[in-house]
Every structure is written in structure tokens, then in C-alpha cells.
C-alpha positions in Angstrom: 19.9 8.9 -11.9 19.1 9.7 -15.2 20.4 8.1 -18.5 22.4 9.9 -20.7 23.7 9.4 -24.2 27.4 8.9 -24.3 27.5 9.7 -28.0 26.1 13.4 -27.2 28.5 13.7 -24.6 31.8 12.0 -26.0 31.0 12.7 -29.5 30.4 9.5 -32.0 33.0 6.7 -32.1 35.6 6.7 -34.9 35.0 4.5 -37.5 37.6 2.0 -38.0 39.8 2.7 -40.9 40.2 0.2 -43.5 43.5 -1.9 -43.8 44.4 0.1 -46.9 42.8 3.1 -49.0 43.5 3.2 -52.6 46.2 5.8 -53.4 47.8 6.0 -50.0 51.2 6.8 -49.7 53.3 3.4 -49.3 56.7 5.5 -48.4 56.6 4.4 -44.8 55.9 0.9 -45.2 57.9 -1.7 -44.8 58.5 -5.0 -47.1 56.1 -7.1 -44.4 52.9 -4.8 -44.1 53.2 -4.4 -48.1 52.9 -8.1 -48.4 50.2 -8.3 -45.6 48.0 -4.9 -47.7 48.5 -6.9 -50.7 46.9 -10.4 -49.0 44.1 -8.2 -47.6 43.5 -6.7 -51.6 43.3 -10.2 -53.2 40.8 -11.3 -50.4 38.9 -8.2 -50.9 38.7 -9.2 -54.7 37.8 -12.8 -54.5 34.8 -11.5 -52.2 34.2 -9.0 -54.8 34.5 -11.4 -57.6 31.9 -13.8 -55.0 28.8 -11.2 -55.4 29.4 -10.9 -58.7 28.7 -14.8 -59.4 25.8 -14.5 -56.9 24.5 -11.5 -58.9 25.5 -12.8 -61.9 23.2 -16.4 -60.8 20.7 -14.5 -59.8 19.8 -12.5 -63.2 20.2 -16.0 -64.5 17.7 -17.8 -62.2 15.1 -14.4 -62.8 15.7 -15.0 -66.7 15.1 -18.2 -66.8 12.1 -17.6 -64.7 10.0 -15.2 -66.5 11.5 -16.6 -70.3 8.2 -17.2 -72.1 
């Protein structure tokens, strides 16, 4: 039997959508998933905040490096 691809067949998988996308309408939210978009935002930002130290020590470490 010969192998087929399921993605030709089927069509690719959806991607996943993301908790929240900036600008969505809120109307049909309730108090609750509010509070639980707005946990999901401030961990998004402290890992955002993250790769911006480890960029940030980086550059550092690479100046530091090559300062003559």
C-alpha cells in the first residue's frame, strides 16, 4: 500500500490561534476570560522584557570583547 501525504489530501492543519490578538473585540467576554487575557499579556511581556536583557547582555559581553 502506498504512502500518502495527509496534508495533500486533508489540506494543512490550522494553526492554533493565539490566546488573544491585539485589537480584538472584547464585547463578548466575560469578567473571568478578561482577567485570564490579561495574565496571559503580562507573561507575554515579562518574556519579552527576558530577551531583551539577554540581548541587551549580549551586546554587552560582544563590547566588552572587542573594546581595544
Amino acid at each position: 500500500m502506498a504512502d500518502f501525504d495527509e496534508e495533500s489530501v486533508f489540506g494543512a492543519k490550522p494553526k492554533a490561534r493565539p490566546g488573544h490578538e491585539i485589537g480584538q473585540n472584547l464585547d463578548a467576554l466575560s469578567a473571568p476570560e478578561l482577567a485570564a487575557r490579561i495574565a496571559l499579556l503580562r507573561s507575554e511581556i515579562e518574556r519579552l522584557e527576558r530577551a531583551i536583557a539577554a540581548r541587551e547582555a549580549t551586546r554587552a559581553a560582544a563590547h566588552a570583547a572587542f573594546k581595544l
